[in-house]
C-alpha positions in Angstrom: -0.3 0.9 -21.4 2.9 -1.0 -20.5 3.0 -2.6 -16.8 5.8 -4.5 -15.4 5.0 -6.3 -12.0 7.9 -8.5 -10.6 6.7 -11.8 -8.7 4.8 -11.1 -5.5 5.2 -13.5 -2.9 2.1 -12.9 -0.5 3.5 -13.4 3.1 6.1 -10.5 2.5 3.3 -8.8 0.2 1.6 -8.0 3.2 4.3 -8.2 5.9 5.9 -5.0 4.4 2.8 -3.1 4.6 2.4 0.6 4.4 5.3 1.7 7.3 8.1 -0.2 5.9 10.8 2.0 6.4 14.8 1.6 5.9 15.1 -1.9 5.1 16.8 -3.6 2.8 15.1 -4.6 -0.8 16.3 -4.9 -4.7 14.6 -3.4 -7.3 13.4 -5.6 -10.2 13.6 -4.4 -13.9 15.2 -1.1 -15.3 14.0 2.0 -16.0 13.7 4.0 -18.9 16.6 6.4 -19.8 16.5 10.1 -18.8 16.4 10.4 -22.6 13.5 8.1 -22.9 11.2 9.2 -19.9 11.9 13.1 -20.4 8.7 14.1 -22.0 6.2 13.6 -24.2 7.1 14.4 -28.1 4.4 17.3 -29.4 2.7 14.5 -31.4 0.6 13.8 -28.7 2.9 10.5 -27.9 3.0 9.6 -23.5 5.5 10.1 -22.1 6.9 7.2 -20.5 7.8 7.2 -16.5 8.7 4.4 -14.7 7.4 4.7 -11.0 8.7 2.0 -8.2 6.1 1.0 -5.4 5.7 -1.4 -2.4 4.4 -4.9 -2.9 1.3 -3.8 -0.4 -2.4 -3.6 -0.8 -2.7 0.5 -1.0 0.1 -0.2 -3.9 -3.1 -1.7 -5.8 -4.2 2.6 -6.5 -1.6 2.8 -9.2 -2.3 -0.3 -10.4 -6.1 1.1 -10.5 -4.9 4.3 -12.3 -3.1 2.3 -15.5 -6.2 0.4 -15.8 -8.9 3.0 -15.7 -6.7 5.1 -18.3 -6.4 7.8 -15.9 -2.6 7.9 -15.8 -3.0 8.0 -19.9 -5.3 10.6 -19.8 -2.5 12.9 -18.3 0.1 12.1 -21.2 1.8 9.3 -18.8 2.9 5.8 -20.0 3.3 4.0 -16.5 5.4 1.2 -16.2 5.8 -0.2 -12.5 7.8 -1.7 -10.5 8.2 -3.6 -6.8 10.4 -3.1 -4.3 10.6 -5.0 -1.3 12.0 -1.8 0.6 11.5 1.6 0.5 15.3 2.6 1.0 15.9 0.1 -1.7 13.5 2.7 -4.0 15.0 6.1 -2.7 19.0 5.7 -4.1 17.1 4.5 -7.2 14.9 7.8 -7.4 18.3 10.0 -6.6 20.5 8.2 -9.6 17.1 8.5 -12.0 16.7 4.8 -12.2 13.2 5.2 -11.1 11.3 8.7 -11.9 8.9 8.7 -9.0 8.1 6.1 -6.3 5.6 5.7 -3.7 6.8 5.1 0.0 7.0 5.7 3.6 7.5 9.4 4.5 9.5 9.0 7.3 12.1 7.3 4.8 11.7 10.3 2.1 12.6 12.3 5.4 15.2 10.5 6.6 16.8 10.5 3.6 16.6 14.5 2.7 18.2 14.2 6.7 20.9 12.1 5.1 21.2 14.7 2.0 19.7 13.1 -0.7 17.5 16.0 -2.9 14.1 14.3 -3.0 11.0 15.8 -3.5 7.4 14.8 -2.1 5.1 15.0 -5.4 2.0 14.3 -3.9 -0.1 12.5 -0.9 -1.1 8.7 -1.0 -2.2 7.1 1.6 -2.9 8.4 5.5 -4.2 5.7 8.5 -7.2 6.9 10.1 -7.8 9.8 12.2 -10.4 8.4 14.1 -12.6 4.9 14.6 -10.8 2.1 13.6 -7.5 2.6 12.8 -5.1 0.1 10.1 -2.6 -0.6 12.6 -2.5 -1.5 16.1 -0.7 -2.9 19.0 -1.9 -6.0 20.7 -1.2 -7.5 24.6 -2.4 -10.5 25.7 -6.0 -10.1 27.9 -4.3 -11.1 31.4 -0.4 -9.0 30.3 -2.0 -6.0 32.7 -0.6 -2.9 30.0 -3.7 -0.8 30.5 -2.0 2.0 28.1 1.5 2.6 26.1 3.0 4.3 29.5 2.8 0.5 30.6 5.1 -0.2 28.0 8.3 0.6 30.1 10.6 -1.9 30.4 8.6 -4.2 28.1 9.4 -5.4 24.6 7.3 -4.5 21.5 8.2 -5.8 18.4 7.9 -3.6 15.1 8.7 -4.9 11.4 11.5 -2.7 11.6 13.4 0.0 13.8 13.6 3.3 13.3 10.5 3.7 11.4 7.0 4.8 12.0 5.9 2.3 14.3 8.3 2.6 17.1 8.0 6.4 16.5 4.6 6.8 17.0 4.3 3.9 19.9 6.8 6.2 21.4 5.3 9.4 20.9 2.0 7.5 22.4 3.5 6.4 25.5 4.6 9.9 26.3 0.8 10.7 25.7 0.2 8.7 28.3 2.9 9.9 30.7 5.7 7.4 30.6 9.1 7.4 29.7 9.6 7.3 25.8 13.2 5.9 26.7 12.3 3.0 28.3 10.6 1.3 26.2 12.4 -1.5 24.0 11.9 -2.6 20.5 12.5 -5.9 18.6 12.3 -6.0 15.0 10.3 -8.9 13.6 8.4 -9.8 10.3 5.0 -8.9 11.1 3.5 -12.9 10.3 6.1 -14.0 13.0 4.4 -11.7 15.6 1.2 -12.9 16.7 2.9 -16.2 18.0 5.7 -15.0 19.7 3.3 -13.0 21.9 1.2 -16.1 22.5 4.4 -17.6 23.8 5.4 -15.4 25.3 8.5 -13.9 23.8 6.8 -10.5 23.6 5.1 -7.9 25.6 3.5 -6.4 22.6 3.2 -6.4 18.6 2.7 -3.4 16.5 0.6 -5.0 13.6 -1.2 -3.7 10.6 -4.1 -5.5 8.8 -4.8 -8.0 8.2 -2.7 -9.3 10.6 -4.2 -7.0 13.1 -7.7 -8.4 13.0 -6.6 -11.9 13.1 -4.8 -11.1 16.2 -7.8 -9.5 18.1 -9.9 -12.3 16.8 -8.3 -14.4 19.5 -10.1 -14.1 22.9 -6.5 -14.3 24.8 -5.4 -10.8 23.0 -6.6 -7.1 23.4 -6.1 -4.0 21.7 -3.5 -1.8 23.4 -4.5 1.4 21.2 -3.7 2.9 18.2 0.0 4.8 18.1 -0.7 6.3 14.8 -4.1 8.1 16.0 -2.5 9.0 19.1 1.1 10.8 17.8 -0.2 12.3 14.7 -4.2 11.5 14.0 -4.6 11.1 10.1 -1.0 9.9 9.8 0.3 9.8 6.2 1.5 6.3 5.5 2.6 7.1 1.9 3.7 9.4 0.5 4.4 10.2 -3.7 7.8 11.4 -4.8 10.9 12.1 -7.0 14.5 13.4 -7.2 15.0 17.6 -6.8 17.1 17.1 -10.5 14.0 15.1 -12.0 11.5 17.4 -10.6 14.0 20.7 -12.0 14.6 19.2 -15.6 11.0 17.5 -16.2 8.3 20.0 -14.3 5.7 19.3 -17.1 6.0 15.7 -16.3 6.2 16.0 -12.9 2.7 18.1 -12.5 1.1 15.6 -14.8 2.3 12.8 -12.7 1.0 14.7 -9.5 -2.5 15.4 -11.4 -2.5 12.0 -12.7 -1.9 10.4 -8.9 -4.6 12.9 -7.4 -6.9 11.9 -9.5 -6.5 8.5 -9.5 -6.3 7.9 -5.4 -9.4 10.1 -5.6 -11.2 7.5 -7.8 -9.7 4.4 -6.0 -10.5 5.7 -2.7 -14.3 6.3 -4.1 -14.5 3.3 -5.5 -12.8 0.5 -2.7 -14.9 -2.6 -3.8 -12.9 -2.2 -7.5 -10.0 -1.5 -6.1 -10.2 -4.6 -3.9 -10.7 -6.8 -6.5 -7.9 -6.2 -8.5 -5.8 -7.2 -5.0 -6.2 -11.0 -5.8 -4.0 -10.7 -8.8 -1.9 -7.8 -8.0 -0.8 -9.5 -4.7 -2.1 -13.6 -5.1 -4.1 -12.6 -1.9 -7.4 -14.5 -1.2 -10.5 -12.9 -2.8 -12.4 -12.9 0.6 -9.7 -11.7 2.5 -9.2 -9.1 0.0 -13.2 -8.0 -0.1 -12.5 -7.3 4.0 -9.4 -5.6 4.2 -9.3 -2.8 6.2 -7.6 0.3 4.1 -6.3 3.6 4.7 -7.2 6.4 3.2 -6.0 7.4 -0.5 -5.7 10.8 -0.9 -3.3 13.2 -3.3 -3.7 15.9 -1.1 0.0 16.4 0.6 -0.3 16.3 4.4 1.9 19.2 5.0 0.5 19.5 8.5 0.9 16.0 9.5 4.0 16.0 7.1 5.8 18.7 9.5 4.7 17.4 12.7 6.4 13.8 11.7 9.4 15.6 11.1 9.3 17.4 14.0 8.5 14.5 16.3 11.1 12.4 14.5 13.5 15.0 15.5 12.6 15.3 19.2 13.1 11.3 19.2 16.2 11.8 17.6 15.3 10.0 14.6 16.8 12.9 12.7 19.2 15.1 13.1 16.9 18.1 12.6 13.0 18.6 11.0 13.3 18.8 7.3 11.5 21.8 5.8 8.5 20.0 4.5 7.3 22.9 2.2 10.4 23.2 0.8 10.8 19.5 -0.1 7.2 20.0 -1.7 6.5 20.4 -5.5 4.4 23.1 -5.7 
């Protein structure tokens, strides 16, 4: 099967990772024509679909899926392509530059808020309901924040505003009892943050692995909690999808795509240690770290629960203007 992977640099590879949200990025490659990637011809030829994903290490499933055949198996010819962004990926879904993409939902939601047709395909990815989660904020030992409440009138940086992490580290600080309006943000790539708190330039980092382990690895720094357990437990952090015209004119394609993806995050997901080692070349990260990465949950399964109540919190946080009808935005 044809692949495409444009160069991945491995400090943003991982600095995007999973909750990426409206930042900017440019789309490498082109995609097929909507002549091209309509449909398979009844001579058994694949259909070819071009499918945009983040350069980050739960991106590596697809990769996993063109490999093992399984994306073949459903009639699919997959060719791939990164985005540094997800916004960079959803305009390209709406004009039918890109046939699907995998991203944040909260972007997917934000941009149906914005009135762009898009429709969730399938599930991806979700962070963990419970034990150790795959992103965390981190205070220094001696900073006295006992919970996100303590957060008020501090700064906590996120990768970018607007977005899942300051969300949910909201959310979780009204958990706690404190004022979701006091807290303050500072955007900041994730391999910047660490240091800046060891200076002292920030009050707390919201960090995802690996970052997150290196951080608490240091005797000076302490977990805070877990904002994604806390808001939403079994948060999705991806999220399949496509354009409401692609999914109306191509539905054949569309549900092969969605059986394709289900199967293949089911087979990834029961078979990490693979997966893992096809990160080294899919992202130029080191093989050991690789082997230890901490990694969410692949699942094809659509969230809708967790879906609705992200759209609702984003909502109440203003976020959006109003709670998308998830179902609705759901191929069925």
């Amino acid at each position: 099967m044809k692949k495409r992977l444009s160069t991945l640099i491995a400090g943003a590879s991982i600095a995007a990772l999973a909750l990426t949200g409206c930042g900017q990025g440019s789309l490498s490659g082109s995609a097929a024509s909507d002549s091209e990637s309509a449909g398979a011809s009844g001579d058994g030829a694949l259909t070819k679909v071009v499918v945009g994903v983040l350069p980050i290490a739960p991106s590596v499933a697809v990769k996993y899926g063109i490999d093992k055949g399984i994306f073949e198996k459903h009639g699919l010819d997959v060719e791939f392509t990164t985005s540094s962004a997800g916004a960079a990926m959803l305009p390209a879904v709406s004009t039918g530059d890109l046939n699907f993409a995998v991203g944040n939902p909260l972007s997917v939601l934000t941009a149906v808020d914005k009135g762009l047709d898009m429709k969730i395909v399938s599930g991806y990815s979700d962070s963990k309901a419970e034990g150790d989660d795959i992103n965390g904020v981190v205070v220094r030992a001696d900073s006295g924040i006992k919970d996100f409440a303590g957060l008020a009138g501090k700064t906590t940086s996120v990768n970018a505003l607007k977005t899942q992490g300051d969300l949910t580290i909201m959310e979780s600080a009204t958990i706690d009892g404190g004022d979701a309006g006091a807290l303050k943000f500072s955007e900041m790539p994730f391999p910047d943050m660490e240091a800046q708190l060891d200076r002292g330039n920030m009050d707390a980092v919201w960090l995802p692995e690996p970052f997150l382990s290196k951080a608490l690895a240091n005797p000076d720094n302490e977990l805070l909690g877990y904002p994604n357990q806390k808001a939403i437990p079994g948060l999705p952090t991806m999220v399949s999808f496509t354009s409401g015209k692609y999914a109306q004119e191509n539905p054949e394609v569309v549900a092969d795509f969605k059986a394709a993806m289900t199967e293949t995050l089911a087979a990834a997901e029961g078979d990490q240690a693979g997966a893992k080692a096809m990160l080294p070349e899919f992202m130029k990260m080191d093989a050991k770290v690789a082997e230890n990465l901490k990694m969410e949950t692949w699942d094809g399964a659509v969230p809708s629960d967790q879906l609705a109540k992200l759209a609702e919190l984003a909502a109440k946080l203003e976020f959006l203007s109003k709670a998308p009808d998830v179902e609705a935005m759901t191929v069925k």
